[in-house]
N, CA, C and O atoms as a printed pandas DataFrame, in Angstrom:
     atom_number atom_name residue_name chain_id  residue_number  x_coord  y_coord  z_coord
0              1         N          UNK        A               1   -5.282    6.511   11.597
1              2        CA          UNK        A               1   -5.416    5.820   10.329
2              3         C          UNK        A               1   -6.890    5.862    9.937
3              4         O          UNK        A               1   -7.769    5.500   10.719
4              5         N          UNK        A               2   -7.144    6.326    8.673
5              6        CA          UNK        A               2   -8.458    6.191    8.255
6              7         C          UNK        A               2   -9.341    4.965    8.253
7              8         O          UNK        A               2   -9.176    4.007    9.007
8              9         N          UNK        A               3  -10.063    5.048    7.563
9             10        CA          UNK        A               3  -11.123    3.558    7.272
10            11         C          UNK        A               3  -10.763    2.902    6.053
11            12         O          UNK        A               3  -11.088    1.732    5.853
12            13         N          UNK        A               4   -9.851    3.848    4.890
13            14        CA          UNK        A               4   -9.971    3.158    3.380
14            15         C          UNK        A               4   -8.339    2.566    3.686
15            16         O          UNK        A               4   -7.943    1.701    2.906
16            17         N          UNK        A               5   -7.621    2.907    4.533
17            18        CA          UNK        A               5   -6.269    2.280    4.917
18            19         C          UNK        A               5   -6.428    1.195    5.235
19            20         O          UNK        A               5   -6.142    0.205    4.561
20            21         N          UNK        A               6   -7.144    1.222    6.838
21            22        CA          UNK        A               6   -7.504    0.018    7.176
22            23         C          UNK        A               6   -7.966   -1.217    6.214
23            24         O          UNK        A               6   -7.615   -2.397    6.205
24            25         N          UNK        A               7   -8.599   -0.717    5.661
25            26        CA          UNK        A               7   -9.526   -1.342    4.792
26            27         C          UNK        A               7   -8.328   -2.168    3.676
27            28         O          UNK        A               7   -8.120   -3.376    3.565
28            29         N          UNK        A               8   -7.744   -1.132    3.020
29            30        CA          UNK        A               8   -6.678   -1.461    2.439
30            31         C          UNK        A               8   -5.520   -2.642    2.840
31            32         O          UNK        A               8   -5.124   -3.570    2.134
32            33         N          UNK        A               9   -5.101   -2.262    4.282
33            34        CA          UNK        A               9   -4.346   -3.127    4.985
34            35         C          UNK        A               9   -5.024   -4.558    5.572
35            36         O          UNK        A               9   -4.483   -5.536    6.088
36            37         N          UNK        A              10   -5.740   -4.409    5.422
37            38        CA          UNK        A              10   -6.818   -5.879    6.297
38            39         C          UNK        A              10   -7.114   -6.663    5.447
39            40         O          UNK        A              10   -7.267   -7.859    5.695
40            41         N          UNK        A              11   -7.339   -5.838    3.570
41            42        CA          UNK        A              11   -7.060   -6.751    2.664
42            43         C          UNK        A              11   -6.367   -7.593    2.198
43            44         O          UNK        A              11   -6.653   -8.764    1.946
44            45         N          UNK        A              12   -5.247   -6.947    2.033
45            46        CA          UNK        A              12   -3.397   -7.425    2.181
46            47         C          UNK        A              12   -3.487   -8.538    2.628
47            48         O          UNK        A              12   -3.469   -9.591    1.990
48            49         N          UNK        A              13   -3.637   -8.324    4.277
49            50        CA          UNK        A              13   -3.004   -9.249    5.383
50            51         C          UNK        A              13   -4.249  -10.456    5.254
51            52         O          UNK        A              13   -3.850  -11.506    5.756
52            53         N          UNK        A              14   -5.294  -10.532    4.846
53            54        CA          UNK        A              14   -6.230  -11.451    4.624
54            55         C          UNK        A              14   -6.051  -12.314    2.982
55            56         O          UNK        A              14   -6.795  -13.200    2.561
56            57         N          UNK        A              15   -5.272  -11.935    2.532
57            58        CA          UNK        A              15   -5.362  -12.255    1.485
58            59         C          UNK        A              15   -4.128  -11.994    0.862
59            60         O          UNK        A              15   -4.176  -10.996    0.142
60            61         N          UNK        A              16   -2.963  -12.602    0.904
61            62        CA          UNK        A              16   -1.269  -12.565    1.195
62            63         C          UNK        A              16   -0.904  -12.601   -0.450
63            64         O          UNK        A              16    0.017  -11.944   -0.935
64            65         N          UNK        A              17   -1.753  -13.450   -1.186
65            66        CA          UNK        A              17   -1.526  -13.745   -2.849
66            67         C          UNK        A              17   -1.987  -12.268   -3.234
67            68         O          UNK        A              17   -1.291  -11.704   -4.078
68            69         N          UNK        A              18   -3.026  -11.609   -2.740
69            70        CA          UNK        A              18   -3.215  -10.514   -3.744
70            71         C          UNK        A              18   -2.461   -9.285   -3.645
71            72         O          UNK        A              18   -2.725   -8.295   -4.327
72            73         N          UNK        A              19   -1.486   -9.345   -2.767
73            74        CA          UNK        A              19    0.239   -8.450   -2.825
74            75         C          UNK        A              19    0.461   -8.746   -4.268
75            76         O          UNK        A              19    0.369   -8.015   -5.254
76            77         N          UNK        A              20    0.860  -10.343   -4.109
77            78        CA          UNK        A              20    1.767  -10.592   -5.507
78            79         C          UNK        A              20    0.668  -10.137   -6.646
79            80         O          UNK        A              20    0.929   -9.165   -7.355
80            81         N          UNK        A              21   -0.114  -10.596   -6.747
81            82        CA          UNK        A              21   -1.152  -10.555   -8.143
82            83         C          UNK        A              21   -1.641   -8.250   -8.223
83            84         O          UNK        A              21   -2.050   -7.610   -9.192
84            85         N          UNK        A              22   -1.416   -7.890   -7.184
85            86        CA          UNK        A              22   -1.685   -6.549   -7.446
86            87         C          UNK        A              22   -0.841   -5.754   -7.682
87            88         O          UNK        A              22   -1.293   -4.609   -7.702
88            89         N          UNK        A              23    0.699   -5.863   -7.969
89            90        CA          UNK        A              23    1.659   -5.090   -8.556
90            91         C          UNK        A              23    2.184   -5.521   -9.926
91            92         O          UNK        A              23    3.008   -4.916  -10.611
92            93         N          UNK        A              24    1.437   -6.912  -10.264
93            94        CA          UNK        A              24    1.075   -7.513  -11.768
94            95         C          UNK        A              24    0.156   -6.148  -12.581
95            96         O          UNK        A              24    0.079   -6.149  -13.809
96            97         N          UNK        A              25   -0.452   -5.113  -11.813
97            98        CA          UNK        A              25   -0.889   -4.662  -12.139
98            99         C          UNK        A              25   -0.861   -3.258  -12.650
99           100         O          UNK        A              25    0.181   -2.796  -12.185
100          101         N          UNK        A              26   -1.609   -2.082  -13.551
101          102        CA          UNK        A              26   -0.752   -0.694  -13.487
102          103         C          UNK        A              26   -1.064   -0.546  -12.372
103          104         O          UNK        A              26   -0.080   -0.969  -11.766
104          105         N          UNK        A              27   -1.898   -0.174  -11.525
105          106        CA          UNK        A              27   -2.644    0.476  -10.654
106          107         C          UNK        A              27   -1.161    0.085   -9.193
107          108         O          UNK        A              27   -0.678    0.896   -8.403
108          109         N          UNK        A              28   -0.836   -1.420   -9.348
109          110        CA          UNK        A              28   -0.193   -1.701   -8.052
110          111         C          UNK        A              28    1.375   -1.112   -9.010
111          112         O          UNK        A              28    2.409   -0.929   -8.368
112          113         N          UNK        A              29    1.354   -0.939  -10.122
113          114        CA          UNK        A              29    2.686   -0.786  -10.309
114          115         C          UNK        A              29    2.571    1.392  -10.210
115          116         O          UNK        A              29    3.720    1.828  -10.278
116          117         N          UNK        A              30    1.933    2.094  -10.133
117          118        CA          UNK        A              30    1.938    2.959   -9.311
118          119         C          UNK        A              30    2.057    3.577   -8.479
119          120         O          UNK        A              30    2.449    4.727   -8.276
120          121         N          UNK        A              31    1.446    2.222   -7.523
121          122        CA          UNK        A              31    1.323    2.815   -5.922
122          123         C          UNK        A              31    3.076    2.374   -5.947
123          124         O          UNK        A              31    3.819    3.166   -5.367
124          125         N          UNK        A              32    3.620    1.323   -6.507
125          126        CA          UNK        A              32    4.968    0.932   -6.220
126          127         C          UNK        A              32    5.938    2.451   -6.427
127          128         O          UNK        A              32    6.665    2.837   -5.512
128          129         N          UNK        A              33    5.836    3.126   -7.591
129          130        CA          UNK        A              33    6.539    4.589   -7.697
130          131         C          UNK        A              33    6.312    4.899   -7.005
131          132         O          UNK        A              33    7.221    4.908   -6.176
132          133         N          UNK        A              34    4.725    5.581   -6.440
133          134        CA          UNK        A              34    4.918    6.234   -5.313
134          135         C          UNK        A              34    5.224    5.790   -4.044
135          136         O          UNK        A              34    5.153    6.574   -3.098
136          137         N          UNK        A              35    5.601    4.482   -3.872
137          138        CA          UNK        A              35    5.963    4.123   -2.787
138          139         C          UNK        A              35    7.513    4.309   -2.326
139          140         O          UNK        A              35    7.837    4.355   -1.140
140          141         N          UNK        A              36    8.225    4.387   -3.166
141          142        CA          UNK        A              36    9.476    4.074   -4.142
142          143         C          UNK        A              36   10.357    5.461   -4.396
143          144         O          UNK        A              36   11.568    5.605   -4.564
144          145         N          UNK        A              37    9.255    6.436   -4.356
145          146        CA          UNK        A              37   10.180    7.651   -4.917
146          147         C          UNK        A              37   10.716    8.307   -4.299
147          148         O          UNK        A              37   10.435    8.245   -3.102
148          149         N          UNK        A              38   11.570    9.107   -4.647
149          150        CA          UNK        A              38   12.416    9.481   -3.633
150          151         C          UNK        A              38   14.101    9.041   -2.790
151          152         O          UNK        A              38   14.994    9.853   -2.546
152          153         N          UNK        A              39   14.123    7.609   -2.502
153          154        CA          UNK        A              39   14.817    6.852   -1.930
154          155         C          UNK        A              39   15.065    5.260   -2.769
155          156         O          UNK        A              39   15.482    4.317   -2.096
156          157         N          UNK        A              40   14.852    5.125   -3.858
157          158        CA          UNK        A              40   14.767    4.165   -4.647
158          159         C          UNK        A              40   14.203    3.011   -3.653
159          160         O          UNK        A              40   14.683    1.884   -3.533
160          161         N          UNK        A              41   13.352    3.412   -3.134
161          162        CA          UNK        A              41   12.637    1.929   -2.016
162          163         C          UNK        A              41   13.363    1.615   -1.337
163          164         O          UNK        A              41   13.395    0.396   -1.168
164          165         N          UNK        A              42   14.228    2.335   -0.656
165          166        CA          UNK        A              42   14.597    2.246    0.822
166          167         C          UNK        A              42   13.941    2.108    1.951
167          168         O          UNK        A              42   14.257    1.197    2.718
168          169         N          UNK        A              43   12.969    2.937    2.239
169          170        CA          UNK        A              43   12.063    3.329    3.018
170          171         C          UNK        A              43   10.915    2.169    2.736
171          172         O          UNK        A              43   10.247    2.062    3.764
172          173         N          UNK        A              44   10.417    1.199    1.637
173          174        CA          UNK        A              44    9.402    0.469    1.314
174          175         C          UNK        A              44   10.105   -0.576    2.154
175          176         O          UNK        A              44    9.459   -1.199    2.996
176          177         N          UNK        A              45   11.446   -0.807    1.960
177          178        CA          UNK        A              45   11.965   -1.900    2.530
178          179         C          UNK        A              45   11.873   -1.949    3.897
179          180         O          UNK        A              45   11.578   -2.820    4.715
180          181         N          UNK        A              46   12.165   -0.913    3.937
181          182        CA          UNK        A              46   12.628   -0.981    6.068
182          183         C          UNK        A              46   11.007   -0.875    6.544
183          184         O          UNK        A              46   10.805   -0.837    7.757
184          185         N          UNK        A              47    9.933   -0.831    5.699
185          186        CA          UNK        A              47    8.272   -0.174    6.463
186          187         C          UNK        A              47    7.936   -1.902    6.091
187          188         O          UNK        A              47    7.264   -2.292    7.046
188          189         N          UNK        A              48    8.135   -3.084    5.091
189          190        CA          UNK        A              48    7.862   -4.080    4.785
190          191         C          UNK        A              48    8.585   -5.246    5.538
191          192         O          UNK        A              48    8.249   -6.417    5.711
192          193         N          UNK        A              49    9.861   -4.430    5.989
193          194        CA          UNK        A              49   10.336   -5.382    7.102
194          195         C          UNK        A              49   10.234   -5.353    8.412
195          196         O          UNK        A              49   10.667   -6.177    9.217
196          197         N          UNK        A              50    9.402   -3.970    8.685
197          198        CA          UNK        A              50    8.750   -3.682   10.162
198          199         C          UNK        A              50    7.490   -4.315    9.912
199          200         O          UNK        A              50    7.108   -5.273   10.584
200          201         N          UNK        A              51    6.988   -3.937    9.198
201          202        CA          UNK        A              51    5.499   -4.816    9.238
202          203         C          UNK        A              51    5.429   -6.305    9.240
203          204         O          UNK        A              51    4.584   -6.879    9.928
204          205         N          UNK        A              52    6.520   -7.137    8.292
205          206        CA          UNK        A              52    6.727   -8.517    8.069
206          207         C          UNK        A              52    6.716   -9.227    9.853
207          208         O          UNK        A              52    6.205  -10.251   10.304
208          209         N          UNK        A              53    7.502   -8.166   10.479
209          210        CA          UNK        A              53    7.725   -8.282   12.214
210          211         C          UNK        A              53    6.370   -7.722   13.473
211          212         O          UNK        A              53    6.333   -7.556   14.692
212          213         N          UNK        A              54    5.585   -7.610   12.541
213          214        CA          UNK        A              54    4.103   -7.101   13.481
214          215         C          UNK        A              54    4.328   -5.645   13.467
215          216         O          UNK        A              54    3.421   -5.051   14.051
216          217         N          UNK        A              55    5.122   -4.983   13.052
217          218        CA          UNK        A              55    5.090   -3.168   13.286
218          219         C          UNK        A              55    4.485   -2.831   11.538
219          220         O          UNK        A              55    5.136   -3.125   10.536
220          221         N          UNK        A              56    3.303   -2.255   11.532
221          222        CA          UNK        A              56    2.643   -1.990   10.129
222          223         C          UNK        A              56    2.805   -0.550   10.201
223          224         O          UNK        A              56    2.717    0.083    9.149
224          225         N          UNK        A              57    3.036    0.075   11.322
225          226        CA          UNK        A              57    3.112    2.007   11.415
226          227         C          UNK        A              57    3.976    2.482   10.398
227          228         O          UNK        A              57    3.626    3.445    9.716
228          229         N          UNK        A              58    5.005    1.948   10.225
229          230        CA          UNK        A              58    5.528    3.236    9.041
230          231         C          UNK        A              58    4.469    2.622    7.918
231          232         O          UNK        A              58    3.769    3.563    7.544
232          233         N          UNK        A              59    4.126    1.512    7.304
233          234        CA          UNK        A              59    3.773    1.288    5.943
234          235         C          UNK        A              59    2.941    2.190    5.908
235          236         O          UNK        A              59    3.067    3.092    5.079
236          237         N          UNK        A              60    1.277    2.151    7.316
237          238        CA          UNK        A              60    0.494    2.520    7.252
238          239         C          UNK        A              60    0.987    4.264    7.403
239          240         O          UNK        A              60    0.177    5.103    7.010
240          241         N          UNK        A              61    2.186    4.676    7.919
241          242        CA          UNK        A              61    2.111    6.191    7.455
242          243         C          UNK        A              61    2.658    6.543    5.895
243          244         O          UNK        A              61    2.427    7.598    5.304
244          245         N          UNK        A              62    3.300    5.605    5.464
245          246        CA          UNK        A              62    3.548    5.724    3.796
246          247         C          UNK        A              62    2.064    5.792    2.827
247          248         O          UNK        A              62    1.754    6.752    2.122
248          249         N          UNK        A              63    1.319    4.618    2.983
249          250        CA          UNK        A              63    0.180    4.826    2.223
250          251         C          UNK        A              63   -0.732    6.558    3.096
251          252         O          UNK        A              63   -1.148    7.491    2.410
252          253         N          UNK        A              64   -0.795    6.522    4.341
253          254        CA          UNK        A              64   -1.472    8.031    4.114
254          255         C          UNK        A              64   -1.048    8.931    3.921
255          256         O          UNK        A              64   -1.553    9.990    4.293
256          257         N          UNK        A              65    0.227    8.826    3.154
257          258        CA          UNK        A              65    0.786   10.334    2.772
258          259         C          UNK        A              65    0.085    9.923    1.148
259          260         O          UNK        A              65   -0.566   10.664    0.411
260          261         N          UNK        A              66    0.373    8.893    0.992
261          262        CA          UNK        A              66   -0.067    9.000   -0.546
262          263         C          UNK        A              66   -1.882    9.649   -0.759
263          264         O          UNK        A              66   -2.386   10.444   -1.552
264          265         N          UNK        A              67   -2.374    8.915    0.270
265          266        CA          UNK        A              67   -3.869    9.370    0.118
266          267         C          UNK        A              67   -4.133   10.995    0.658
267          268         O          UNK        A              67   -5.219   11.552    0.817
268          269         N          UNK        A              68   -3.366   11.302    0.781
269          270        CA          UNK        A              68   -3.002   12.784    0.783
270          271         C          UNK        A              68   -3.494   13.707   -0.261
271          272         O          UNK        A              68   -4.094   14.757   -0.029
272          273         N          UNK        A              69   -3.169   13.195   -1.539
273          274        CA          UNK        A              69   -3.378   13.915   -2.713
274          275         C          UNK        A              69   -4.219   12.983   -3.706
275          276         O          UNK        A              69   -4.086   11.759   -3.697
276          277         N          UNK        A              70   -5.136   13.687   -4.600
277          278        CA          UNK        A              70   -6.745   12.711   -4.686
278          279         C          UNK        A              70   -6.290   12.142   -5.871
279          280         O          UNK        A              70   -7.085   11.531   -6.586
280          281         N          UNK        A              71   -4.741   12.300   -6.275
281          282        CA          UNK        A              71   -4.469   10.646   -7.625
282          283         C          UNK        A              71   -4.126    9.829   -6.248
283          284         O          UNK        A              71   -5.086    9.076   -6.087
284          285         N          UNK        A              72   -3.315    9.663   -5.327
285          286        CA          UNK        A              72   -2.942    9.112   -4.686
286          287         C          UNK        A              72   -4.151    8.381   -3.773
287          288         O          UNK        A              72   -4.039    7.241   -3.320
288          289         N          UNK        A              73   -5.234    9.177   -3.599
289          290        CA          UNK        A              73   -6.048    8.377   -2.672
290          291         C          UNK        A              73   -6.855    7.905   -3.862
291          292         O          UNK        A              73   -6.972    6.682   -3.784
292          293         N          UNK        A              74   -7.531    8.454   -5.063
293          294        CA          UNK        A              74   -7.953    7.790   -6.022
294          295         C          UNK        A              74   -7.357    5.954   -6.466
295          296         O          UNK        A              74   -7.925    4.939   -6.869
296          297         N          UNK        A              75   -6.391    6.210   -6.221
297          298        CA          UNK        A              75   -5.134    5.006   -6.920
298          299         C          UNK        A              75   -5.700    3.955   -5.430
299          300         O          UNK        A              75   -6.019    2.786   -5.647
300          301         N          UNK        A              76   -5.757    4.442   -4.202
301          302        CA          UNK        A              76   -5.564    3.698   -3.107
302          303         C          UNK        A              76   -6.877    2.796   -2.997
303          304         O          UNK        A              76   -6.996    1.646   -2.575
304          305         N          UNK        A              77   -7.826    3.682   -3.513
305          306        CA          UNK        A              77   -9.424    3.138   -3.502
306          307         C          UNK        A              77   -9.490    2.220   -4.336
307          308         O          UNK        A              77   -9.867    1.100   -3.994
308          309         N          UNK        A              78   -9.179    2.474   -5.451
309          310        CA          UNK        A              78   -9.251    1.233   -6.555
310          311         C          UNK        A              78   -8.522    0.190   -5.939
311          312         O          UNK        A              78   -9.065   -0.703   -5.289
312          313         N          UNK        A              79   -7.309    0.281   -6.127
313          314        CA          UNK        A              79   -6.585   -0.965   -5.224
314          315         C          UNK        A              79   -7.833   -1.771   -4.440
315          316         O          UNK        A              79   -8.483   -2.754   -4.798
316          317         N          UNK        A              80   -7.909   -0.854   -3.081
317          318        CA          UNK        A              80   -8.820   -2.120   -2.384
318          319         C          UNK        A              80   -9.925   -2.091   -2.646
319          320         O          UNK        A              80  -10.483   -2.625   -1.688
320          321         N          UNK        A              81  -10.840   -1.728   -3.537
321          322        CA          UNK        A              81  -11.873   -2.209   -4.024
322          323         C          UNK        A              81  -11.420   -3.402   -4.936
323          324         O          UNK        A              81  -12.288   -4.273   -4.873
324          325         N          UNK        A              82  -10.399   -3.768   -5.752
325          326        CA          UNK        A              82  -10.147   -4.514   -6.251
326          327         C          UNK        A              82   -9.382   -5.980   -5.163
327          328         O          UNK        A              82   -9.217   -7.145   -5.523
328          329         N          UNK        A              83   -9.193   -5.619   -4.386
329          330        CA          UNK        A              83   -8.377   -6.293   -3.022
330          331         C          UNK        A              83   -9.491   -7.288   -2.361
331          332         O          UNK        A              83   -9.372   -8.438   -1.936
332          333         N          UNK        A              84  -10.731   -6.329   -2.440
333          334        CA          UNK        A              84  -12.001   -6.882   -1.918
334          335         C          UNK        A              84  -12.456   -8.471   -2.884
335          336         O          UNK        A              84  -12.708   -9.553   -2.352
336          337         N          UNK        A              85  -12.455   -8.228   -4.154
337          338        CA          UNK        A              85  -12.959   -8.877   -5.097
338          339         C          UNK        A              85  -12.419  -10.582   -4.639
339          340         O          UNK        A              85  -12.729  -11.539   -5.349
């Protein structure tokens, strides 16, 4: 796992309201398609209910496929620079 994941994920989990308040957003309503596509959020579900249980590995391999490709890691940076705030 990289550093901007981590980074990403440590935000999250430090800060539980800015889930809800960041898919209020385009940027979180993005990462939600790409989280989403494919399987109509099948896969978001079962990686949000492993993580909800202490297992974060699939989420954290969902977001680095997205940062894979530079809208996807572009999209990921903003997020937690905004996560930070």
């Amino acid at each position: 796992m990289d550093d901007q994941t981590k980074q990403l994920i440590e935000g999250i989990k430090n800060n539980p309201a800015a889930i809800q308040s960041l898919f209020r957003t385009q940027d979180g309503q993005n990462l939600l398609r790409m989280l989403t596509a494919g399987d109509n959020g099948a896969t978001l579900q079962r990686a949000a209910k492993n993580a909800s249980k202490g297992d974060p590995s699939e989420m954290i391999q969902m977001v680095s496929r997205i940062m894979q490709s530079p809208d996807g890691a572009a999209l990921v940076d903003r997020i937690g620079k905004n996560i930070k705030r």
